[in-house]
C-alpha positions in Angstrom: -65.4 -0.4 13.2 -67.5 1.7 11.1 -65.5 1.0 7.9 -65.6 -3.0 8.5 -69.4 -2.9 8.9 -69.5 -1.1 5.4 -67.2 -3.4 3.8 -69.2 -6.4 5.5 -72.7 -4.8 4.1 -70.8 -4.2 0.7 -69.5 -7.8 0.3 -73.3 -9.0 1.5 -74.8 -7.1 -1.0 -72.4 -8.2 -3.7 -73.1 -11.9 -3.2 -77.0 -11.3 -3.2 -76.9 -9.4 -6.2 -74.6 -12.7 -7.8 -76.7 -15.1 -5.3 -79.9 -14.3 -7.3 -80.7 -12.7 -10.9 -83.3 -12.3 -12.7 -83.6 -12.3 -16.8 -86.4 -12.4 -18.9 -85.2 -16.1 -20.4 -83.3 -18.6 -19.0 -81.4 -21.1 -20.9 -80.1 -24.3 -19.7 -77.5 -25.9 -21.3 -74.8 -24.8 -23.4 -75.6 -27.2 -26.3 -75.3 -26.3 -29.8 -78.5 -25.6 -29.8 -78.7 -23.7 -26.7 -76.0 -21.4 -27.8 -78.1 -20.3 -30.5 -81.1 -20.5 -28.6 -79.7 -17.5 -26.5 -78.1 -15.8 -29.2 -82.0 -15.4 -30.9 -83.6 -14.3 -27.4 -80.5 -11.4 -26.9 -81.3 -11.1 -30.9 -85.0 -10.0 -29.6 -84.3 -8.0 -27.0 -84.4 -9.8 -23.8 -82.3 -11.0 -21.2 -81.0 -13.9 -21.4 -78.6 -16.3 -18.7 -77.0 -19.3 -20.7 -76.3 -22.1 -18.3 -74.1 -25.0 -18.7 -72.6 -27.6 -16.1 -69.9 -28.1 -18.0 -66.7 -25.8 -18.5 -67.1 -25.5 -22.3 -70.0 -24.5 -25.0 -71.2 -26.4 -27.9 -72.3 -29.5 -26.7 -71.3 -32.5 -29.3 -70.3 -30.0 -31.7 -67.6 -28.5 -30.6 -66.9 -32.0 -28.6 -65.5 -34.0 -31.6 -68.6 -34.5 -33.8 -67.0 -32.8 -36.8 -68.5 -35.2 -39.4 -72.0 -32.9 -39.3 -75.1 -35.3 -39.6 -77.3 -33.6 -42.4 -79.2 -35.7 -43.8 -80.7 -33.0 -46.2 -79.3 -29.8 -46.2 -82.7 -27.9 -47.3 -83.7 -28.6 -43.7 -81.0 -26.5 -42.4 -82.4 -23.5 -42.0 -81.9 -19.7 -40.1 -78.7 -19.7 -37.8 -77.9 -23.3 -37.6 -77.4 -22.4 -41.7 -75.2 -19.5 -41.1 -73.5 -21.1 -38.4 -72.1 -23.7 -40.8 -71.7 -20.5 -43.3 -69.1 -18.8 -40.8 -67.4 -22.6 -40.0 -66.6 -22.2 -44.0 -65.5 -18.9 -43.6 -62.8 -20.2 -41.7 -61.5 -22.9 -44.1 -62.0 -20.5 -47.2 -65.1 -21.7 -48.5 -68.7 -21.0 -49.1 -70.2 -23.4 -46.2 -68.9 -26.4 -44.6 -69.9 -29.0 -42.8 -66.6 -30.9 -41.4 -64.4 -29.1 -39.0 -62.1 -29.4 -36.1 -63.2 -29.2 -32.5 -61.8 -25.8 -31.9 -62.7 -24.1 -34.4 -66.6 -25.3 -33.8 -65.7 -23.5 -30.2 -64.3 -20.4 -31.3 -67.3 -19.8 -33.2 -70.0 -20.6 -30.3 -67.6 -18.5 -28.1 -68.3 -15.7 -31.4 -71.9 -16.3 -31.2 -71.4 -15.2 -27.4 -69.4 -12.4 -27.6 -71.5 -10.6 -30.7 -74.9 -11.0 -28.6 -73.7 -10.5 -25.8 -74.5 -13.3 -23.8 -74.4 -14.0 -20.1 -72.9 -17.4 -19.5 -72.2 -19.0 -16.4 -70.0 -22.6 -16.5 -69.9 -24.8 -14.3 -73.0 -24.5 -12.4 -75.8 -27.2 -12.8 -79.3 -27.5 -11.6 -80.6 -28.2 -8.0 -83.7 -27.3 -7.6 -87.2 -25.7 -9.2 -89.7 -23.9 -7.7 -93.2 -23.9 -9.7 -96.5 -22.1 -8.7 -99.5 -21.9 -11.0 -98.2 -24.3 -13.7 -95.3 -21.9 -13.9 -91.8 -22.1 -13.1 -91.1 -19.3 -10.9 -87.4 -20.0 -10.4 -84.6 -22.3 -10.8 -81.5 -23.1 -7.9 -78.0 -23.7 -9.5 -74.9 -25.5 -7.8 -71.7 -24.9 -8.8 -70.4 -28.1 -10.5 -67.1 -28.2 -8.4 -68.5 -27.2 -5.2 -72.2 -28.2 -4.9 -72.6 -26.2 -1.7 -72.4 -23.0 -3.5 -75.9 -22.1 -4.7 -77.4 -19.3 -6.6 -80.8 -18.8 -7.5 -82.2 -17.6 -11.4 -86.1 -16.7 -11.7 -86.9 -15.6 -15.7 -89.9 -15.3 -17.4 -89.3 -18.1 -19.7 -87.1 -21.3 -19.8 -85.6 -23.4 -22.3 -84.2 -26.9 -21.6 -81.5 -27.5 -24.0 -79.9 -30.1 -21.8 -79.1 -33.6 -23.9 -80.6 -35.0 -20.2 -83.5 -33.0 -20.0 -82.7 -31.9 -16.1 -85.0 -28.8 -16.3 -87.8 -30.7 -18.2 -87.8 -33.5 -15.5 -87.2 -31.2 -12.4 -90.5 -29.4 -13.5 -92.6 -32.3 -12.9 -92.9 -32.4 -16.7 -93.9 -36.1 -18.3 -91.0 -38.2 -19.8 -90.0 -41.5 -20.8 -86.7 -42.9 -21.6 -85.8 -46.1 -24.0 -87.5 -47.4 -26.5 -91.5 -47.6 -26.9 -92.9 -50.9 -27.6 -94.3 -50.9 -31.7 -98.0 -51.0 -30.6 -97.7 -47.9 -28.5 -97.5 -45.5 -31.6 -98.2 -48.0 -34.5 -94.6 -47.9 -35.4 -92.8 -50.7 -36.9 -89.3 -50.2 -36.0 -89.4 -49.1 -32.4 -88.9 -51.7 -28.8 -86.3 -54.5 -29.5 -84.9 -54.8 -33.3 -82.0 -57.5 -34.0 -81.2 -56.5 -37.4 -78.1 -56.6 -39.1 -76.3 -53.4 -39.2 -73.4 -52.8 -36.9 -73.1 -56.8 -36.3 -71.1 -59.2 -35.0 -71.0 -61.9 -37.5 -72.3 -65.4 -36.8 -70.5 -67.8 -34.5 -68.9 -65.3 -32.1 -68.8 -67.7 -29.0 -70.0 -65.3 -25.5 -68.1 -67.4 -23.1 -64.8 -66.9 -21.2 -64.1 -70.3 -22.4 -65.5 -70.9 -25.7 -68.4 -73.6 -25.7 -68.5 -73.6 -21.3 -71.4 -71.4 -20.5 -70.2 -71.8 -16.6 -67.2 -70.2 -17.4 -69.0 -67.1 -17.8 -69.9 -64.1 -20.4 -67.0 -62.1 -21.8 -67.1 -58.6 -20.9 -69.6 -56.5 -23.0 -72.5 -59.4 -23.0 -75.6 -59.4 -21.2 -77.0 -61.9 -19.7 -80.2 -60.7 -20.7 -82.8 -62.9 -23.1 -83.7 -61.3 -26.4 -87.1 -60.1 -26.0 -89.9 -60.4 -29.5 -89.4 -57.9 -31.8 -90.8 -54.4 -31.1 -90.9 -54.8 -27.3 -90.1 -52.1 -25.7 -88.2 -51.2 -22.3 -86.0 -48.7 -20.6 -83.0 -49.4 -22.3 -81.1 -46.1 -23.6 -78.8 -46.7 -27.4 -75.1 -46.6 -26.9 -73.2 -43.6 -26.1 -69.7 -43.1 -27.2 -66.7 -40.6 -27.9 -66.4 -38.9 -31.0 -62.8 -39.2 -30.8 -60.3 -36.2 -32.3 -56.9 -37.8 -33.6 -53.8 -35.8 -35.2 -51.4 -38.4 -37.9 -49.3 -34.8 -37.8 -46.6 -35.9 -35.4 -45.4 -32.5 -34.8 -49.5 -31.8 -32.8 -49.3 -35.3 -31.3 -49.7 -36.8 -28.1 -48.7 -40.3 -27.6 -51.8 -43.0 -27.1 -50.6 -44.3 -23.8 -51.9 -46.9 -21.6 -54.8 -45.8 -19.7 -54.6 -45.9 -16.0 -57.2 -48.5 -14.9 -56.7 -50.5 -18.7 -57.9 -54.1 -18.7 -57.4 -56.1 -22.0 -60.0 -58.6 -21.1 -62.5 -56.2 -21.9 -61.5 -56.7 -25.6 -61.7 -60.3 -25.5 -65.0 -60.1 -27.5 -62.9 -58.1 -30.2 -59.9 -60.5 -30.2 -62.3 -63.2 -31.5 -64.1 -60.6 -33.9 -60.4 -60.1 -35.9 -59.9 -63.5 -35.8 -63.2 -64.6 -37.0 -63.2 -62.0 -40.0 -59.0 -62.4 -40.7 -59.2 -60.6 -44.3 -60.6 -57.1 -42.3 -57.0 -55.6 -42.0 -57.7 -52.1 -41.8 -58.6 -49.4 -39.4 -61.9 -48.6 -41.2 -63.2 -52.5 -40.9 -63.2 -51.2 -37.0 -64.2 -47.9 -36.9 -65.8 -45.1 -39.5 -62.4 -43.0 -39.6 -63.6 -39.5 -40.4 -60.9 -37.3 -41.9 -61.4 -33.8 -40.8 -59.1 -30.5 -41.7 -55.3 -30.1 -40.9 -54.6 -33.7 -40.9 -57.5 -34.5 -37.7 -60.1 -37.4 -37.3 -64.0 -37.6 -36.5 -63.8 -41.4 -35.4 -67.0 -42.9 -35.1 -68.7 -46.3 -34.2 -68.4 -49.2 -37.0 -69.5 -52.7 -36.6 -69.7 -55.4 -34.1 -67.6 -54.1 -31.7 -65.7 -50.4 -32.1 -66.3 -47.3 -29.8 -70.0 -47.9 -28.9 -69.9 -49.0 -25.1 -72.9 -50.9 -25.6 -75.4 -51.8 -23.0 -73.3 -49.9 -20.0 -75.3 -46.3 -20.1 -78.7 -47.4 -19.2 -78.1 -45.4 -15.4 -77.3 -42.3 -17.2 -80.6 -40.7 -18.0 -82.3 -40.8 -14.6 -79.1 -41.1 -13.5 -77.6 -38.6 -10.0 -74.8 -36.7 -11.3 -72.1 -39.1 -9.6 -73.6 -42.0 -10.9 -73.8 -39.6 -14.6 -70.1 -38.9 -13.8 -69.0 -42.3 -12.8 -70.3 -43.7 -16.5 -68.6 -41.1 -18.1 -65.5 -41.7 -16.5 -65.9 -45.7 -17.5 -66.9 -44.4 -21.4 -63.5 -42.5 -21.0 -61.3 -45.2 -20.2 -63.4 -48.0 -22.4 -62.3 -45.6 -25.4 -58.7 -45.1 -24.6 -58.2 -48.8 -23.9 -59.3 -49.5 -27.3 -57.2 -47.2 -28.6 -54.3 -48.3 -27.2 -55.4 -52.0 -27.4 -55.5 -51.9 -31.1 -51.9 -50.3 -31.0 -50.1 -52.3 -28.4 -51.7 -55.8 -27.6 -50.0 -59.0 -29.2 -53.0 -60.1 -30.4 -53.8 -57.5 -33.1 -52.5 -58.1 -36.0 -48.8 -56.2 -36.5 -50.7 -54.1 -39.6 -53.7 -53.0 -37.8 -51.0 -51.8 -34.4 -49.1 -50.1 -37.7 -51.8 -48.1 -38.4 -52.9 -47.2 -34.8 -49.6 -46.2 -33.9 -49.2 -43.6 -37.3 -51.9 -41.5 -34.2 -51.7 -39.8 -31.3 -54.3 -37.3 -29.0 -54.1 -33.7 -31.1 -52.2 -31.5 -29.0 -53.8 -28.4 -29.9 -57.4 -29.9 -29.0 -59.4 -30.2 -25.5 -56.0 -28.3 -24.4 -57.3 -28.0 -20.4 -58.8 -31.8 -20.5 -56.2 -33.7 -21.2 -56.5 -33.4 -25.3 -59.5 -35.4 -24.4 -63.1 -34.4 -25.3 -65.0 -33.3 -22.7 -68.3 -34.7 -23.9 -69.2 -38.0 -24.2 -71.9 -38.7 -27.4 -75.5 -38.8 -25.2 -77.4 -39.6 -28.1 -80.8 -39.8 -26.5 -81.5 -39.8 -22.5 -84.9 -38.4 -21.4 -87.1 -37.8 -23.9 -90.1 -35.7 -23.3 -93.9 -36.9 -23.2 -95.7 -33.5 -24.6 -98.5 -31.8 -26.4 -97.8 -33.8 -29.9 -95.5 -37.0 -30.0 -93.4 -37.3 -33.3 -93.6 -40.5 -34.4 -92.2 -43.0 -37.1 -95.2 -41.5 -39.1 -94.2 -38.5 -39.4 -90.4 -39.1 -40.3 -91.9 -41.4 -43.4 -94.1 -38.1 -44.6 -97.7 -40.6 -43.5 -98.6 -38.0 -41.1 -97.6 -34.2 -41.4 -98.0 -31.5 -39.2 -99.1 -27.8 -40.0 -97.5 -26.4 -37.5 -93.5 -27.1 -38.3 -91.1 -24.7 -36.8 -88.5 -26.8 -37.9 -87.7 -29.7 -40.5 -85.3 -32.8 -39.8 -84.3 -35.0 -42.6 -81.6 -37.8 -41.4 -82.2 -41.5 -41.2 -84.3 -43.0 -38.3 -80.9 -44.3 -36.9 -80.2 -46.2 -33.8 -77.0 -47.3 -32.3 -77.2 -50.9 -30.6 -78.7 -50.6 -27.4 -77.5 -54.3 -25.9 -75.4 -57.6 -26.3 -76.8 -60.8 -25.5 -76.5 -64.5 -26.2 -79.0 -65.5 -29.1 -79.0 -69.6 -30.2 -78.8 -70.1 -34.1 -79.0 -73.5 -35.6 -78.2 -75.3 -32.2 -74.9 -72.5 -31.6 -74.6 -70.0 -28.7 -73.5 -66.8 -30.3 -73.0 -62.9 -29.3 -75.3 -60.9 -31.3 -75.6 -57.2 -30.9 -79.5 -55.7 -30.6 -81.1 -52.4 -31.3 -79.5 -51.2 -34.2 -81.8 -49.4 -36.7 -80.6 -47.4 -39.8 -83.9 -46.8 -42.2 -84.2 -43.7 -44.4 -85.7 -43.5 -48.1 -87.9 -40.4 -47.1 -86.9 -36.2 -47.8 -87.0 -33.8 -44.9 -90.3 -33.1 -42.8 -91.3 -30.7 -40.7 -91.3 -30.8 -36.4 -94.5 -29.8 -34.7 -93.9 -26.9 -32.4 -96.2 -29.3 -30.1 -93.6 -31.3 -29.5 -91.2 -28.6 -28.0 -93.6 -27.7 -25.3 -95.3 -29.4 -22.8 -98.3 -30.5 -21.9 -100.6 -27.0 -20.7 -101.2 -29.0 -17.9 -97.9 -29.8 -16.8 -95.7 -25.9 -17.4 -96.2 -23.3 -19.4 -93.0 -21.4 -19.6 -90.8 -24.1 -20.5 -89.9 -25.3 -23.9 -87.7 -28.6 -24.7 -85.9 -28.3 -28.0 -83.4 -31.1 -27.3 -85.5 -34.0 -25.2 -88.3 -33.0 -27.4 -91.6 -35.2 -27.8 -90.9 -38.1 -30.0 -90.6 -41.7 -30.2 -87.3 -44.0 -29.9 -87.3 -44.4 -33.4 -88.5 -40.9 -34.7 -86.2 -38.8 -32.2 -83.2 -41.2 -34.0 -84.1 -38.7 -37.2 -84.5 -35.6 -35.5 -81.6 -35.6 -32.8 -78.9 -34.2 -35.2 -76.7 -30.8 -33.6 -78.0 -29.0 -36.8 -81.6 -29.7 -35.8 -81.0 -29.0 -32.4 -79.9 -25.4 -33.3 -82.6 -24.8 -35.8 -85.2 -26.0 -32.5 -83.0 -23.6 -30.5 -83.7 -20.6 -32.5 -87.7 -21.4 -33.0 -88.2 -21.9 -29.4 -86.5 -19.0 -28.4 -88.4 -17.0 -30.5 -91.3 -18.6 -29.4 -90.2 -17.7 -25.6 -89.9 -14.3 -26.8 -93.4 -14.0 -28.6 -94.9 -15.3 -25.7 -93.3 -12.8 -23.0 -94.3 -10.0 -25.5 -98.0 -11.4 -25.3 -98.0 -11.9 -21.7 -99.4 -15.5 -22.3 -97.9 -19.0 -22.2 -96.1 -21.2 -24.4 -98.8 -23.1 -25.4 -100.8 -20.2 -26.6 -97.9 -18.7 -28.9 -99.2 -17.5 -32.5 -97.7 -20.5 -34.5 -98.5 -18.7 -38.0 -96.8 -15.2 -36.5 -93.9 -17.8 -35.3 -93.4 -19.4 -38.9 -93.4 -15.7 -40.3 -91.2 -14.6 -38.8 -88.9 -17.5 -39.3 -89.3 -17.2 -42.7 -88.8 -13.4 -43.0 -86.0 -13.0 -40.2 -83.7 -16.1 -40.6 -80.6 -14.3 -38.8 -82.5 -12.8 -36.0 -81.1 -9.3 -37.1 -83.4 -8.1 -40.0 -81.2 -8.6 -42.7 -82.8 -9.3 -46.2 -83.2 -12.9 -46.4 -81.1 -15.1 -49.2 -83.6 -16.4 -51.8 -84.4 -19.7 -52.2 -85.4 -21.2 -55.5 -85.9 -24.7 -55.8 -87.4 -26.9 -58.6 -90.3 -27.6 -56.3 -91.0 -23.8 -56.7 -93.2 -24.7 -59.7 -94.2 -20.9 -59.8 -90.4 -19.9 -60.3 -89.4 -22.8 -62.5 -90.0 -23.1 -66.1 -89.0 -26.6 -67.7 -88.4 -27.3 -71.4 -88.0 -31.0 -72.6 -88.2 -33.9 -70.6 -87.1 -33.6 -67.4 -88.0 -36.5 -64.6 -88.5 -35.9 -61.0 -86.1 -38.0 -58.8 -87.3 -37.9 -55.1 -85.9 -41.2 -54.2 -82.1 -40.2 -54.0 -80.9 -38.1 -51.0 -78.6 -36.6 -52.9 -80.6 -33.4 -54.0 -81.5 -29.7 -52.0 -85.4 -30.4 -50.3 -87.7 -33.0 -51.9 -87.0 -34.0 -55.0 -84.5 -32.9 -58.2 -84.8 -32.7 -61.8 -82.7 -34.8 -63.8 -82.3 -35.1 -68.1 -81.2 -38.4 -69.5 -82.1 -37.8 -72.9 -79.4 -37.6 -75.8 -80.1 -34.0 -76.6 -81.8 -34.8 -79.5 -84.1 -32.2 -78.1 -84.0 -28.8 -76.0 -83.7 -29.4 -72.1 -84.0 -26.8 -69.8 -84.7 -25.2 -66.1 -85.2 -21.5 -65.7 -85.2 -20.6 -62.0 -86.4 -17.2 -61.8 -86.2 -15.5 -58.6 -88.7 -12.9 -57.0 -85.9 -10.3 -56.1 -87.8 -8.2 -53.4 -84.4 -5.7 -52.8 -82.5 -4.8 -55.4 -79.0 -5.3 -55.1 -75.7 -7.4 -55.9 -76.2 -10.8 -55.1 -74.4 -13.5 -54.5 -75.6 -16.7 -57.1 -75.2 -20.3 -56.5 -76.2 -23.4 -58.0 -76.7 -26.3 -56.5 -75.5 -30.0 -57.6 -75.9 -33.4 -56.2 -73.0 -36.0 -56.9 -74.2 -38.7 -58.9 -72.3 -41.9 -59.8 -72.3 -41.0 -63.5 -73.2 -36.8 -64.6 -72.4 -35.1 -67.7 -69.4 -33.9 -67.7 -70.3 -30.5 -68.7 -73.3 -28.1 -67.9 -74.2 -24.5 -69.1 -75.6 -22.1 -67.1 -76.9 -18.9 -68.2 -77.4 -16.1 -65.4 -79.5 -13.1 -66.5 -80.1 -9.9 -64.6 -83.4 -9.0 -66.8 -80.6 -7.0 -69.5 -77.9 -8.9 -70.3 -76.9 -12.6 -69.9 -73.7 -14.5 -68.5 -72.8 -18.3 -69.7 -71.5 -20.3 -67.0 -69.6 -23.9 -68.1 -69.2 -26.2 -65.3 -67.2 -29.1 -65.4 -69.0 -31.6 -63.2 -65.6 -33.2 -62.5 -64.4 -29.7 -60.6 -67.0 -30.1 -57.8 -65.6 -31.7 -54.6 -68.5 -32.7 -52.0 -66.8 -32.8 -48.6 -68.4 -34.5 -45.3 -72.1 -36.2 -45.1 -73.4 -34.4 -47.8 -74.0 -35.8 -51.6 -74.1 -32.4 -53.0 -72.3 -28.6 -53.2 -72.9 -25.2 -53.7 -71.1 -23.7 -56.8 -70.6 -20.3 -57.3 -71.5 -18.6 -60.4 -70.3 -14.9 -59.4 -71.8 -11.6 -58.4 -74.5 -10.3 -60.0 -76.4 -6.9 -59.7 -80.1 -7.3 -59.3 -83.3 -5.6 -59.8 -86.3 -5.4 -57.8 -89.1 -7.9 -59.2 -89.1 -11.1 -61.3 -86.5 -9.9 -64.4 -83.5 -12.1 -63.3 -83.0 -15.9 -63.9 -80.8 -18.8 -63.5 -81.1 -21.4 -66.5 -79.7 -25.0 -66.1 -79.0 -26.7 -69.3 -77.0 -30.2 -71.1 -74.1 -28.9 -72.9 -72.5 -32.2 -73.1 -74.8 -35.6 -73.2 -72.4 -38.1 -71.9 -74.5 -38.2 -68.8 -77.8 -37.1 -67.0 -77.8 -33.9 -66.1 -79.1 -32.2 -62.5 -80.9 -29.5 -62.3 -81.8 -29.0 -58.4 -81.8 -25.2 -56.8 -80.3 -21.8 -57.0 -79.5 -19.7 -54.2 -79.3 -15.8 -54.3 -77.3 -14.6 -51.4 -77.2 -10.9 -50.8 -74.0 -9.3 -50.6 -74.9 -5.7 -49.9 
């Protein structure tokens, strides 16, 4: 008897100690960026819990997003850099940017392992208990079996949800959809029917063309379009970045999807016939190539992979309603797949091409060869202590207190389908898309990761961060998202060491340390030096400053176009604060027309190296317009001896002269 009561006390004991734990920071969601969000708090010393409802890390990363959106590569800065350093190491090269899905989870699981991380899958949020504007603690359910509950209390917690649970369980402000233009004196925000991702005129909306009592097709909305800039509630389309293999030794056959109803394409069927000389699968769908013979496929055009109109439950949404619109995303996408492949209706060259595919068979291996994440591109979006708005995306209005820099697009997928009337026709017109750039990268207030003082002051939201419709379109890239990570769990950190609350974290202190500690592990820092470093760049001849193209590294580049009837050159000259060998590269934009030789010279202070590069040698992969090139390993001093020069040694072309990176390699 006595040795039952023991084991009974024993096993009580053990399920407390699992029932409840305490850490100094708790994560929620195992995002990209909360990944790295709980690789910098282990990084500074805490305790850290990672949770994620799911059974896999890395968010839309690792979930078939493999086409990385940049935007501007100078704005990826501190581990989200590095983290697309390692994803080269991998493929043999210096950084990259496209990658397949399992390799993008092999490295999160790496990021884990080498900081030691505790993760717990499968468990998703219940309940919070605050007191005093703080929350105290948080209650988990297991995702399989929600009457299993365990309870987390932590000094600090970070939201890195793409729903924004823990932000909205707090009590803290929110909105979701689009705000109407007045609300922030935007422009391009509430309702927008523009002509990007389009159905093209004459597209008839009814069941049987011309009868409106017959009916909408499936996909259309009965809905009126609203004036431009209205807002409402409505969230942009969600999708599936899908993962294909054309190796048919690692396929899986397309099959027909259990639940698969053709009339869902009917809209589609009248799309290819209204637009017969689109013959290809890239008139339907931007068909990403990605290593060892894999697909990114994304949304393209009037009607692709986008599931438009049919998400607007999801954000607010229970996690059986959530689960429910997944599961209807799922089988949308395969019945697409499969449609374009097997129905009558396509034409034989398009079901040619589809059928050259199949599900990878070394990808999503326990779901199916299916991604387990469907695209949430925006859901909640949090109301706090600064707003980002349109003005700050187009550089009108700039913050001072930037722990971060986006640098993409304000983009937005189509957010509904709806019968519009254009010269005396009933037509199906798509609404919501927006796609407007023409601006370099800018920085994200710290503000608008935190909430209101008011509202909690140990929480910080680096995914449904403060912003606009229209300006979180810019900032919600994965790289971002892991940059945010990092800042606010340094932030967390900073404020646990000075006992006070997020909102009263030393923003300078934050920056610096940024700045001087971009690996969380006190490594020296690689050295940056870019043309705008007018202190470490000497020009001779006439150079111009291009800031219009997104091609370059940061704001701006230099480029020659003269017929070197005169000297033209850019020194870059490093402030080495370690000496050391170092690792030099030099970075190039792709241009439609470049010289098609440079000459570098690298100098250690003693002795000089010339560098030709053939312009025609440098291959820019994925959705950047520019590449690092190597120009060796160099031996350093300490100080300001060492420089990079950029000159034309052929003038069939302009030349580029952008930025040089010094990477230590001691």
């Amino acid at each position: 008897m006595r040795y039952t009561i023991t084991i009974c006390l024993s096993l009580l004991l053990t399920y407390s100690a699992i029932a409840q734990q305490q850490v100094d920071i708790c994560v929620y969601g195992g995002t990209s960026g909360g990944v790295i969000a709980a690789f910098t708090a282990r990084k500074a010393g805490k305790t850290v819990i990672l949770i994620e409802p799911g059974k896999h890390l890395g968010g839309m990363t690792s979930g078939g997003l493999g086409l990385t959106d940049i935007g501007n590569k100078y704005a990826i800065t501190g581990l989200a850099r590095d983290y697309y350093r390692r994803i080269g190491q991998h493929y043999g090269k210096f950084e990259q940017w496209i990658f397949e899905p399992h390799v993008a989870e092999d490295l999160f699981s790496e990021y884990v392992k080498r900081g030691q991380i505790d993760v717990l899958l499968s468990h998703r949020l219940s309940s919070v208990k605050k007191s005093s504007g703080q929350i105290q603690e948080i209650v988990l359910e297991n995702s399989d079996k929600p009457l299993a509950k365990r309870t987390i209390r932590a000094k600090m917690f970070i939201d890195c949800s793409y729903e924004g649970d823990l932000m909205a369980k707090a009590g803290v402000s929110y909105t979701v959809g689009r705000e109407d233009n007045s609300k922030y004196n935007e422009t391009i925000s509430g309702v927008q029917l523009m002509t990007g991702h389009q159905l093209p005129d004459g597209i008839d909306p009814y069941k049987t063309p011309g009868n409106p009592d017959s009916g909408l097709v499936w996909g259309v909305s009965p809905a009126k379009l609203e004036p431009n800039g209205t807002g409402d509630n409505k969230a942009q389309a969600y999708n599936y970045r899908i993962c294909l293999s054309s190796d048919p030794a690692n396929q899986v056959a397309i099959t027909r999807p259990a639940g698969y109803d053709s009339t869902k394409y009917e809209l589609l069927v009248r799309l290819i016939a209204a637009q017969p000389q689109k013959r290809s699968l890239n008139d339907y769908f931007i068909w990403s190539g990605m290593p060892n013979k894999k697909t990114d496929i994304n949304n393209r055009n009037g009607f692709s992979t986008d599931m438009i109109g049919m998400n607007y439950g999801y954000p607010d949404g229970s996690y059986e309603k959530r689960a429910q619109i997944i599961r209807d995303h799922e089988l949308y996408t395969k019945g697409l797949l499969y449609f374009f492949g097997h129905d009558s209706r396509v034409p034989q060259e398009l079901r040619d091409q589809m059928l050259k595919w199949g599900y990878p068979k070394d990808e999503y291996t326990d779901t199916g060869n299916w991604s387990p994440q469907l695209y949430i591109r925006e859901a909640r979006r949090m109301v706090g202590a600064y707003v980002m708005t349109q003005a700050n995306c187009q550089g009108k209005e700039v913050v001072t207190d930037g722990v971060g820099m986006a640098a993409y697009t304000m983009d937005s997928h189509n957010i509904q389908r709806i019968v519009i009337e254009k010269d005396g026709k009933k037509m199906a017109k798509n609404e919501g898309n927006v796609e407007v750039g023409g601006f370099g990268p800018y920085p994200i207030s710290y503000r608008a990761l935190i909430p209101k003082e008011n509202e909690c002051q140990n929480l910080l939201v680096p995914v449904c961060l403060s912003a606009s419709h229209i300006a979180y379109g810019s900032i919600r890239m994965e790289p971002v998202f892991m940059v945010l990570g990092q800042s606010t769990a340094l932030a967390a950190a900073m404020a646990i060491d000075a006992k006070t609350s997020v909102q009263k974290v030393n923003i300078a202190k934050l920056q610096q340390e940024l700045k001087a500690n971009p690996l969380a592990d006190g490594s020296t820092p690689e050295i940056l030096v870019d043309n705008d470093s007018q202190k470490m760049t000497t020009i001779t001849g006439p150079w111009r400053v291009e800031n219009k193209s997104k091609g370059g590294y940061g704001p701006s580049y230099l480029i020659y176009e003269g017929q070197g009837e005169e000297k033209a050159t850019v020194r870059f000259t490093p402030d080495i604060v370690k000496a050391g060998k170092y690792r030099v590269y030099a970075y190039f934009p792709r241009l439609a027309k470049s010289a098609s030789e440079l000459g570098i010279t690298v100098s250690d202070g003693k002795s000089s190296k010339s560098i030709p590069i053939k312009t025609a040698d440098i291959v820019v992969v994925g959705q950047t317009s520019g590449e690092w090139v190597a120009l060796g390993d160099y031996e350093l001093p300490k100080g300001q001896a060492s420089s990079v020069e950029i000159a034309a040694k052929q003038v069939d072309g302009p030349v580029v002269a952008d930025a040089v990176l010094f990477v230590p390699a001691f």
